[in-house]
BAVEXKE-834217 format. One line per field, with one value per residue: residue number from 1; x, y, z of N, C-alpha, C, O, CB in turn; residue in one letter. Coordinates in pm, 1 decimal, m for minus. Glycine has a CB too. Example, Ala and Ser with C-alpha at 12.3 -4.5 7.8 and 13.67 -1.06 7.14 Angstrom:
<atoms>
pos = [1/2];
nX = [1319.0/1285.0];
nY = [m569.0/m225.0];
nZ = [780.0/708.0];
caX = [1230.0/1367.0];
caY = [m450.0/m106.0];
caZ = [780.0/714.0];
cX = [1320.0/1290.0];
cY = [m330.0/3.0];
cZ = [780.0/787.0];
oX = [1423.6/1340.9];
oY = [m331.9/113.8];
oZ = [846.5/803.9];
cbX = [1130.8/1408.4];
cbY = [m447.3/m59.8];
cbZ = [904.6/572.5];
code = [A/S];
</atoms>
This chain:
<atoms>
pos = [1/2/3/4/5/6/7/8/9/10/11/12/13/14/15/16/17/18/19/20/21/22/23/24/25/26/27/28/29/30/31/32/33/34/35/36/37/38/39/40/41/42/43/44/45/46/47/48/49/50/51/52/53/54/55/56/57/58/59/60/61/62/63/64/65/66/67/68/69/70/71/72/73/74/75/76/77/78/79/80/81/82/83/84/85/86/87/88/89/90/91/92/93/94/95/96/97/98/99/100/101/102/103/104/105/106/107/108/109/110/111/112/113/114/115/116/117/118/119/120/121/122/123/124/125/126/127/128];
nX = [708.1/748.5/541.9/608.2/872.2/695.5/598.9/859.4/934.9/727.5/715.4/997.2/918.9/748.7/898.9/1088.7/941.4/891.3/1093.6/1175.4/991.3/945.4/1085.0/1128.9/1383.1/1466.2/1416.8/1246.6/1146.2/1017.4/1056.6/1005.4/805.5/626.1/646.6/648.3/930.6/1000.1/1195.9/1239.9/1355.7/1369.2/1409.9/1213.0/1067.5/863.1/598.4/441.7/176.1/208.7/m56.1/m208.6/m237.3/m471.3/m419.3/m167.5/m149.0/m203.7/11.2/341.4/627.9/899.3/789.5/730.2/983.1/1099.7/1033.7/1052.9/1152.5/951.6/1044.4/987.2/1016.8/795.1/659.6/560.4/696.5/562.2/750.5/694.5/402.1/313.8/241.7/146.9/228.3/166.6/315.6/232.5/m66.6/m8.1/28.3/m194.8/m387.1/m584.4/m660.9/m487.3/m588.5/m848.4/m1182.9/m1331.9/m1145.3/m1076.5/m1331.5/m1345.2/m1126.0/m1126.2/m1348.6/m1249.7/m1127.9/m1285.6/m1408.3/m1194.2/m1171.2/m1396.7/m1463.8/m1528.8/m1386.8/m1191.6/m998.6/m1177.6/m1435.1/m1753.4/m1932.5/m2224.3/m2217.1/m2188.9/m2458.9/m2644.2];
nY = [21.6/333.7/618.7/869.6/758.9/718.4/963.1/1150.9/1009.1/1032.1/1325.0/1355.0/1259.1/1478.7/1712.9/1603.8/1644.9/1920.0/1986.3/1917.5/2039.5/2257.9/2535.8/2947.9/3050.5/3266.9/3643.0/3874.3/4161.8/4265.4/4578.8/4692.5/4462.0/4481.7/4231.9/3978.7/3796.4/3463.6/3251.6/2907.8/2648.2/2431.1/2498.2/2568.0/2869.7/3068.3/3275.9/3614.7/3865.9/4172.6/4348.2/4160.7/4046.4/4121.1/4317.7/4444.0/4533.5/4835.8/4956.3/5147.9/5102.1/5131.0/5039.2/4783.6/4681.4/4632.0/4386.7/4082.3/3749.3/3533.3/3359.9/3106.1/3086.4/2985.2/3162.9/3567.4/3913.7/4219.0/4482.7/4789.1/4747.8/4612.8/4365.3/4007.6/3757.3/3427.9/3193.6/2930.0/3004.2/3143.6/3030.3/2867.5/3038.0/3137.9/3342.0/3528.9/3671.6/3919.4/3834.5/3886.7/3905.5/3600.3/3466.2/3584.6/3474.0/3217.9/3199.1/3280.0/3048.7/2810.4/2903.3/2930.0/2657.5/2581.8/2693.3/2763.1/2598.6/2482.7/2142.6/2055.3/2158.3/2269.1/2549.6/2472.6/2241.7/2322.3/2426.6/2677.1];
nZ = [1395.6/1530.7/1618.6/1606.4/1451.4/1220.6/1171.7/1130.8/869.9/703.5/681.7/579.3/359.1/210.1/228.5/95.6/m170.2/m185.0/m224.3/m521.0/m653.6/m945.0/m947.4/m943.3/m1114.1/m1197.0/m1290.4/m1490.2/m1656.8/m1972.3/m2124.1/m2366.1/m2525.6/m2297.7/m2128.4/m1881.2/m1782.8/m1681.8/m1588.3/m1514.6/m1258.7/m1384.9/m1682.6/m1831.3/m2002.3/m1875.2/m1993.4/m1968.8/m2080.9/m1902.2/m1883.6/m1851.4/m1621.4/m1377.5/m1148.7/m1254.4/m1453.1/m1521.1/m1471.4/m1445.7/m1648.9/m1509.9/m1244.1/m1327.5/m1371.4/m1115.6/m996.8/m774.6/m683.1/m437.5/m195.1/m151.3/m429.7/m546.0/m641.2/m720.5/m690.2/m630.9/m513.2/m523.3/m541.3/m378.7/m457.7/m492.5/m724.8/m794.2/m916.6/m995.9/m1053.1/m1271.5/m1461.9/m1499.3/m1527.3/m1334.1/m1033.7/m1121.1/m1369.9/m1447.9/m1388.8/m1586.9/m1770.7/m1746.7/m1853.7/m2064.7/m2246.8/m2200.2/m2336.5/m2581.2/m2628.3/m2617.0/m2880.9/m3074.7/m3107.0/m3207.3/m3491.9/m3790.7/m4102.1/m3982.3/m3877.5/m4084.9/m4058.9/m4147.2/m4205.4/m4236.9/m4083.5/m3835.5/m3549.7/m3534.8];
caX = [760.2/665.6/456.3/759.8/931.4/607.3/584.3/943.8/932.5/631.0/802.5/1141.0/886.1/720.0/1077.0/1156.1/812.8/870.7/1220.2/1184.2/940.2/1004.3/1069.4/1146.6/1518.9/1518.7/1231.6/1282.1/1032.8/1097.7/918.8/950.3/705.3/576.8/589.7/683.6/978.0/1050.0/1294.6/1215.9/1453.4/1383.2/1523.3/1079.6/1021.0/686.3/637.1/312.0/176.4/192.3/m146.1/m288.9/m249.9/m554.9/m297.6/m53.9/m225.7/m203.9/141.3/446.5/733.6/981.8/758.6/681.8/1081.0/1126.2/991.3/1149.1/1086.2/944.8/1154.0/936.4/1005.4/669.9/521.1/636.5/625.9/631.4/715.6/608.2/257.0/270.6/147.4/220.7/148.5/180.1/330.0/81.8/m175.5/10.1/37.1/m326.8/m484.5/m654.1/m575.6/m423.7/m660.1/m954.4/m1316.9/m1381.0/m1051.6/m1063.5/m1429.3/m1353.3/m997.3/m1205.7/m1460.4/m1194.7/m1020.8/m1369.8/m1461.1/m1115.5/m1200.9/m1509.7/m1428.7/m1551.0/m1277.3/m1125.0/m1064.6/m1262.6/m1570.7/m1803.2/m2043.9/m2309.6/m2177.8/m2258.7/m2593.6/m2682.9];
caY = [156.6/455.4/729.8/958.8/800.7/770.9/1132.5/1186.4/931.5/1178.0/1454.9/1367.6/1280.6/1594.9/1769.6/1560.9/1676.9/2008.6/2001.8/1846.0/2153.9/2326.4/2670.2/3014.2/3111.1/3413.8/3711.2/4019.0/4256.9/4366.8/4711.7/4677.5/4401.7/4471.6/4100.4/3942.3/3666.1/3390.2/3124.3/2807.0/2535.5/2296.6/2535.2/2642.5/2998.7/3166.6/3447.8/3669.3/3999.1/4256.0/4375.6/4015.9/4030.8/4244.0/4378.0/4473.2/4624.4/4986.0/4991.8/5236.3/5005.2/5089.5/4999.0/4640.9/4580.8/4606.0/4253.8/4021.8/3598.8/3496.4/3291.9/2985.8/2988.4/2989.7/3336.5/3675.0/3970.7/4330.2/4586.7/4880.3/4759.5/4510.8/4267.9/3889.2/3654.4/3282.3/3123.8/2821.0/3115.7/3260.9/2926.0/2811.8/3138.6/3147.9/3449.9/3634.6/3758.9/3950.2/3716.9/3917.3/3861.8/3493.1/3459.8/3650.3/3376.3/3095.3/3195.7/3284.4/2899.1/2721.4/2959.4/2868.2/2485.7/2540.0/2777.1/2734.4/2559.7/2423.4/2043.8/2004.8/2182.9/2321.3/2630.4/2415.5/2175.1/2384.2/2467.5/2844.5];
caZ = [1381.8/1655.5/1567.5/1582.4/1293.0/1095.1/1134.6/1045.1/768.7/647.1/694.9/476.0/207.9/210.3/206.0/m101.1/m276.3/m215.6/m339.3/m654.1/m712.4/m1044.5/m874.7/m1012.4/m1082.3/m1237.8/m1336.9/m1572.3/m1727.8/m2088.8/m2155.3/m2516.3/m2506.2/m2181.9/m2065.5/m1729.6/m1800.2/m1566.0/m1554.1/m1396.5/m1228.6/m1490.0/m1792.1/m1869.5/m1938.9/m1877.5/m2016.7/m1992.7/m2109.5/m1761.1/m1910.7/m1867.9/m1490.2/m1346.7/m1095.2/m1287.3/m1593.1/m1546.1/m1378.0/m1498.2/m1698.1/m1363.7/m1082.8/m1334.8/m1344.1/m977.6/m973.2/m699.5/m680.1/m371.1/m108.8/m226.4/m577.6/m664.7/m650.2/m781.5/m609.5/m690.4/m384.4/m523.0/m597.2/m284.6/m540.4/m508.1/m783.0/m832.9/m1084.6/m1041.1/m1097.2/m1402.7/m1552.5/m1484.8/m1516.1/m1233.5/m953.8/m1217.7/m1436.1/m1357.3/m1408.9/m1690.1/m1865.7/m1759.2/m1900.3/m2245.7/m2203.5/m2207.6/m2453.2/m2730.6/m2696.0/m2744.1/m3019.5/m3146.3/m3128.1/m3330.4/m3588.0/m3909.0/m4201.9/m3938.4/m3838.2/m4163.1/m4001.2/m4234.2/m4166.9/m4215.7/m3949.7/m3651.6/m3503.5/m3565.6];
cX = [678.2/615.6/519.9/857.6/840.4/598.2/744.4/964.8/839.6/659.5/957.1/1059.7/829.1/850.4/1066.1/1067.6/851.1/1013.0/1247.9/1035.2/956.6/940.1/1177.9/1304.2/1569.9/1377.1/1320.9/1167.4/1121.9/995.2/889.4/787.2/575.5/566.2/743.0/736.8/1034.2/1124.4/1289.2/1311.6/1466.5/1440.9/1358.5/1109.1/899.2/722.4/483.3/356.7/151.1/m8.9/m321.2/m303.4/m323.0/m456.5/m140.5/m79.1/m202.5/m74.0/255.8/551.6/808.4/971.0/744.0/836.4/1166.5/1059.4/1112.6/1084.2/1105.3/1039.9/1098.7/1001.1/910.3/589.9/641.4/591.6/692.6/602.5/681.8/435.6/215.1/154.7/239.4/122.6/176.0/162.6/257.0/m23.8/m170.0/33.7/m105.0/m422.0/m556.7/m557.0/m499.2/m486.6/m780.1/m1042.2/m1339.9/m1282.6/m1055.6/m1160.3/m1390.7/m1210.7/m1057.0/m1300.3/m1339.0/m1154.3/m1165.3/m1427.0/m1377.0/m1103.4/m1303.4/m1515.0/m1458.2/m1453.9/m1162.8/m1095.1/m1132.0/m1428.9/m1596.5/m1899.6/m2173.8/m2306.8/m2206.6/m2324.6/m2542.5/m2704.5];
cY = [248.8/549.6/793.7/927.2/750.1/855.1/1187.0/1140.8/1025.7/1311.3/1488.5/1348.0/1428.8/1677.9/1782.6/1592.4/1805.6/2078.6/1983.6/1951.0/2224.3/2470.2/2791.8/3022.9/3238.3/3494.3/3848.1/4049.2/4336.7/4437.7/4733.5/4578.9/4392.9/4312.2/4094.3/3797.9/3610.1/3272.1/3044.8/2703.7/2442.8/2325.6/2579.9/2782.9/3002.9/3280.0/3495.8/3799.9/4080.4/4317.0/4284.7/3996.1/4195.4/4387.7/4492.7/4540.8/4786.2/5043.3/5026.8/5100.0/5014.6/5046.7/4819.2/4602.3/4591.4/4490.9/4134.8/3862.3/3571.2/3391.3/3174.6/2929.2/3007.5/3080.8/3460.0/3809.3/4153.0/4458.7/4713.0/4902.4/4684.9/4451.2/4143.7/3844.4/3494.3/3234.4/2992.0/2897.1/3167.7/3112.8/2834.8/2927.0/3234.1/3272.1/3506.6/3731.2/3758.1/3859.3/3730.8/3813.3/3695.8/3396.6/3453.9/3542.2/3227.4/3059.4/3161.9/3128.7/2815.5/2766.6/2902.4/2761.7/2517.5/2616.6/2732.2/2718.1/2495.7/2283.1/2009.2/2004.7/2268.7/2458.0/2570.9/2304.7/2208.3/2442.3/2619.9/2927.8];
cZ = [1471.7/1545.8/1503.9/1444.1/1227.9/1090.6/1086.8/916.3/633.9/627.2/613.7/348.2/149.0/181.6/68.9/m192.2/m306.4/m293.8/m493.5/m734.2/m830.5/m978.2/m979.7/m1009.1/m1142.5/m1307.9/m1400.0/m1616.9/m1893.4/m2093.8/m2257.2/m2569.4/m2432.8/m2149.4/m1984.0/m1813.1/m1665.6/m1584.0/m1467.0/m1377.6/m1352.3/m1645.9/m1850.2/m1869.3/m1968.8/m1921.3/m2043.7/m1996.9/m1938.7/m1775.0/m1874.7/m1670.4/m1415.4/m1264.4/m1123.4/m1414.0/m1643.5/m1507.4/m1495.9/m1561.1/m1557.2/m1305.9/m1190.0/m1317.6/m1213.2/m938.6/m910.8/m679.9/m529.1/m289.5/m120.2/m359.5/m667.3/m689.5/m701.8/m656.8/m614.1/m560.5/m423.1/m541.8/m447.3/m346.3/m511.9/m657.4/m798.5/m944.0/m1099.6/m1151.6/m1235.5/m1513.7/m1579.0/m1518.0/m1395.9/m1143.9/m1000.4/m1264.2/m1359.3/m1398.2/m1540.1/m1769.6/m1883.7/m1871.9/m2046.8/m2290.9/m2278.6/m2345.7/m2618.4/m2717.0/m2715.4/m2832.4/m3134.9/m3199.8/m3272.4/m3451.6/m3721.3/m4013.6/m4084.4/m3913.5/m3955.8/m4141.8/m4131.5/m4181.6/m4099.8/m4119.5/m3798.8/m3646.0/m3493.0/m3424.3];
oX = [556.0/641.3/519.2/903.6/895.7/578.1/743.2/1013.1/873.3/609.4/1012.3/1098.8/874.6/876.1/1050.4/1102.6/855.8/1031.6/1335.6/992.3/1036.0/824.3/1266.4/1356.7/1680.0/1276.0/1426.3/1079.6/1218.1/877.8/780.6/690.8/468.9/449.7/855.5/667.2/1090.1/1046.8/1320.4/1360.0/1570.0/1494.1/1380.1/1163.7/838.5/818.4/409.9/462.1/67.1/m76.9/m442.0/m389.6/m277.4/m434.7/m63.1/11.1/m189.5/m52.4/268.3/537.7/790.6/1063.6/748.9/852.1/1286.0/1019.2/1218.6/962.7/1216.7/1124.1/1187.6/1028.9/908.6/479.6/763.2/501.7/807.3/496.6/620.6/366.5/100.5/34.4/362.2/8.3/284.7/74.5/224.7/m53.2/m260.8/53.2/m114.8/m540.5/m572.6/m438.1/m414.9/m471.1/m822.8/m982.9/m1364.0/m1306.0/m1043.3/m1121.1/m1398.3/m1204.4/m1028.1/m1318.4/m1340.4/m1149.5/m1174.4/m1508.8/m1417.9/m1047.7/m1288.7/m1606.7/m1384.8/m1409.8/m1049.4/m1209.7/m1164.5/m1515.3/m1511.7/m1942.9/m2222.0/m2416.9/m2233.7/m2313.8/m2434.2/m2732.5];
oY = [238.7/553.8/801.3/1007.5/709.1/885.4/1272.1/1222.1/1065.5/1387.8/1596.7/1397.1/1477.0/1686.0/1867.3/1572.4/1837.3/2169.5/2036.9/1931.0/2305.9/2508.4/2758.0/3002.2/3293.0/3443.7/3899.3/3962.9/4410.2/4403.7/4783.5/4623.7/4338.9/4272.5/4143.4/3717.7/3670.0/3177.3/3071.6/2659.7/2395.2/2242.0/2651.1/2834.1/2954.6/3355.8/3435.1/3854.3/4028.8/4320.4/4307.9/3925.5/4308.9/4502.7/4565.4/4610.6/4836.5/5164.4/4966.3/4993.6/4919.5/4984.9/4722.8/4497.6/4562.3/4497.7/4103.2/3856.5/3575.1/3341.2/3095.5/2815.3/3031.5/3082.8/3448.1/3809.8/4196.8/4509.4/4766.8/5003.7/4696.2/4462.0/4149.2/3876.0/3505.7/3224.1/2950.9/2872.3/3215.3/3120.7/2748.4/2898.5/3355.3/3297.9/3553.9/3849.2/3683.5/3772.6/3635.6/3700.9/3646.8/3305.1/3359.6/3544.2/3163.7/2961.5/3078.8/3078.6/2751.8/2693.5/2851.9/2741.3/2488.0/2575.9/2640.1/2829.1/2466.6/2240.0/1891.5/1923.2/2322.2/2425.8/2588.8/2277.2/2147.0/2542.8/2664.0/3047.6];
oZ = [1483.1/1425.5/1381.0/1362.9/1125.9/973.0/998.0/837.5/522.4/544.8/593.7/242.3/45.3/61.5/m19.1/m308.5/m425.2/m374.7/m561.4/m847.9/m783.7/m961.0/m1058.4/m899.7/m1136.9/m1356.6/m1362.0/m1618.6/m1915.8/m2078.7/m2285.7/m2631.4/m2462.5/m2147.5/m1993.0/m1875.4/m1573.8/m1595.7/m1351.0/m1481.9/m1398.9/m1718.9/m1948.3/m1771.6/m2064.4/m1907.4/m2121.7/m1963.7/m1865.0/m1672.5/m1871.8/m1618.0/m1401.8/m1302.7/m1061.1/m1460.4/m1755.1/m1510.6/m1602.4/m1500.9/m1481.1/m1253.5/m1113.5/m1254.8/m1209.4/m822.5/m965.0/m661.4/m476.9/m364.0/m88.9/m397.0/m788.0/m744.1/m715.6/m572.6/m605.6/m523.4/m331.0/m551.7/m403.8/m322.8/m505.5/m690.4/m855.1/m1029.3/m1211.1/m1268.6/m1303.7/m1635.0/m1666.2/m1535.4/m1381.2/m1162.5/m924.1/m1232.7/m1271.2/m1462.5/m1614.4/m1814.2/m1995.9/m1944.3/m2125.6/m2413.8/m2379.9/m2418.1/m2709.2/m2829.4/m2820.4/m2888.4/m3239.4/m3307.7/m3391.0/m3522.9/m3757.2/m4043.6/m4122.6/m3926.4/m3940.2/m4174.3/m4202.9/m4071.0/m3988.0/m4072.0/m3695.5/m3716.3/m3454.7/m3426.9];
cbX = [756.1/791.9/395.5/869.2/1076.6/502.0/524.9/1029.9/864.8/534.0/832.4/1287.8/774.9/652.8/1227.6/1183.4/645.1/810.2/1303.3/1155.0/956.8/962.5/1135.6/1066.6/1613.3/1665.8/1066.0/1387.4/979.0/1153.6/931.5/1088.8/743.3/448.9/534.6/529.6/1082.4/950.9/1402.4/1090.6/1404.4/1219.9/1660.8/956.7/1084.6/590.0/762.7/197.2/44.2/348.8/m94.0/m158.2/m84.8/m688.7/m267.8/32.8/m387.0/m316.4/196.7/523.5/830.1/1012.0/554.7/586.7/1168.8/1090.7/933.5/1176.0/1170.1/866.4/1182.8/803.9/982.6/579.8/423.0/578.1/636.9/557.6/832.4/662.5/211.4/239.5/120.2/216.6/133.3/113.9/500.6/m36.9/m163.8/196.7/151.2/m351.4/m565.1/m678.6/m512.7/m379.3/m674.7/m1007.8/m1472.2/m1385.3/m908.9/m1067.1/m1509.6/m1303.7/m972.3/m1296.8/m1569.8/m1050.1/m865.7/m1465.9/m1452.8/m1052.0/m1310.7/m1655.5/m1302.5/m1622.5/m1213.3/m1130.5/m1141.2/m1214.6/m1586.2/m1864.8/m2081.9/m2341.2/m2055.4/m2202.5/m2659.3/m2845.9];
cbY = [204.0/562.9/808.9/918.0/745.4/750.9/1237.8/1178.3/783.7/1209.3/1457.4/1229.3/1173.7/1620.6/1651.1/1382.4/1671.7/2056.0/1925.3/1628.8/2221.6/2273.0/2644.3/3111.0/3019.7/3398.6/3768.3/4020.7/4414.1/4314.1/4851.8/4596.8/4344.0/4549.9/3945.7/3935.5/3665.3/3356.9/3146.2/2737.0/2449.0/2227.2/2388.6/2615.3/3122.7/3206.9/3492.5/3639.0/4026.8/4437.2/4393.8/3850.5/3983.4/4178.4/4281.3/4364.5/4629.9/5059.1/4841.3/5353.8/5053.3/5126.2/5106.3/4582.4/4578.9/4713.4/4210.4/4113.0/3469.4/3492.2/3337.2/3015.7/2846.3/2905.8/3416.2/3703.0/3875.1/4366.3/4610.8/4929.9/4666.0/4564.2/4308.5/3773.0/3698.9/3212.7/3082.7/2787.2/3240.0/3413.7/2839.7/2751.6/3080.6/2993.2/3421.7/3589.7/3730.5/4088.5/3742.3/4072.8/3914.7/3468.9/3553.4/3898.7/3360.2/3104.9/3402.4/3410.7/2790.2/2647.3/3125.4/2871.2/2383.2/2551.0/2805.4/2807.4/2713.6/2467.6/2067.0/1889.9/2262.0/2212.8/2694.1/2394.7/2176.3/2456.2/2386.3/2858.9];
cbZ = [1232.7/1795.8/1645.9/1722.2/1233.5/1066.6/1302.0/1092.7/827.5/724.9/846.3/496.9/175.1/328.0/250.3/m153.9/m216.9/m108.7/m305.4/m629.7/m650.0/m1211.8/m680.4/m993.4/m1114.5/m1368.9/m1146.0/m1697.8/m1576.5/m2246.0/m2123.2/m2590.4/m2494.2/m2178.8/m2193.2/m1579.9/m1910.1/m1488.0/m1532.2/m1410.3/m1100.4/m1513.0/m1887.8/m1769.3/m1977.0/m1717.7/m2180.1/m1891.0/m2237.8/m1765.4/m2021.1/m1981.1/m1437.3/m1233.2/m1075.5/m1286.5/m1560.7/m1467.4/m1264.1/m1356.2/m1850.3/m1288.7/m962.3/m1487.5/m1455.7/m892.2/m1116.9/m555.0/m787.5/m402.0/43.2/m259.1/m557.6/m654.5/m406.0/m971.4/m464.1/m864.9/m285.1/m593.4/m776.0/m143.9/m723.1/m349.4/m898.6/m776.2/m1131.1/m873.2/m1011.0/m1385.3/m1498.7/m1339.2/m1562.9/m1168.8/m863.3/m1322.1/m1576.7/m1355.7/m1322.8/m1717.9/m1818.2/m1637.6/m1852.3/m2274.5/m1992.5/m2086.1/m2454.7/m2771.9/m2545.7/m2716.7/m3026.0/m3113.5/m2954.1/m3283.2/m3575.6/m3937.9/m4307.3/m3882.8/m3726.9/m4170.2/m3833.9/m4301.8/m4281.2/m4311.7/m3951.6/m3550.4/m3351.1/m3661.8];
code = [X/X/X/X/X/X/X/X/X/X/X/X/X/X/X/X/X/X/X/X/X/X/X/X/X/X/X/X/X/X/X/X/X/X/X/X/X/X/X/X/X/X/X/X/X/X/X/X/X/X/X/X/X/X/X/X/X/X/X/X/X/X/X/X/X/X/X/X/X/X/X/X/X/X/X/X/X/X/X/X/X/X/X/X/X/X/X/X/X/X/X/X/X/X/X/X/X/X/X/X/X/X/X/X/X/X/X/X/X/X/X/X/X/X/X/X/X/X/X/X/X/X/X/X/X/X/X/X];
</atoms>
């Protein structure tokens, strides 16, 4: 086989990876809630608080439901703030929230793990 069709051969798989993507198909903002919904190819929704994205925290209900889905799929993107975000990002955390938020994020789920009456944990079970 030539180079040429190992590099096309590479190149239709790649294609087929990025097709078989679970990509966005639809985004709304409810203001009652304030949260950012998204609809993904595969029939998933995400749904986060607008508050939860450093970016997007302080922003008017109008300018959050002028929210438009990237020509990828996988990012969001709001033109009055000229904010993108990624829905990797909003599903991982990461590049969403600010350090803090991620930090104080983190802390509450292994506090949550160890929580006293939980699991059949006792007080006296965990170091002071």
């Amino acid at each position: 086989m030539s180079t040429l069709q190992n590099e096309y051969k590479n190149s239709e798989h790649k294609h087929d990876i990025r097709r078989s993507l679970n990509r966005a198909v639809s985004v709304r903002y409810h203001p009652e809630s304030r949260c950012v919904v998204v609809l993904m190819s595969s029939g998933t929704t995400i749904r986060f608080h607008a508050r939860l994205a450093e970016k997007l925290a302080n922003s008017k209900p109008e300018i959050l439901a002028n929210v438009e889905i990237t020509s990828s799929g996988l990012g969001l993107y709001w033109p009055d703030l000229n904010v993108n975000v990624s829905i990797p990002g909003i599903m991982t955390g990461r590049g969403v929230f600010s350090e803090e938020q991620w930090n104080l994020l983190k802390f509450n789920q292994m506090h949550e793990k160890h929580r006293p009456g939980r699991f059949g944990l006792k007080r006296t079970d965990l170091a002071p």
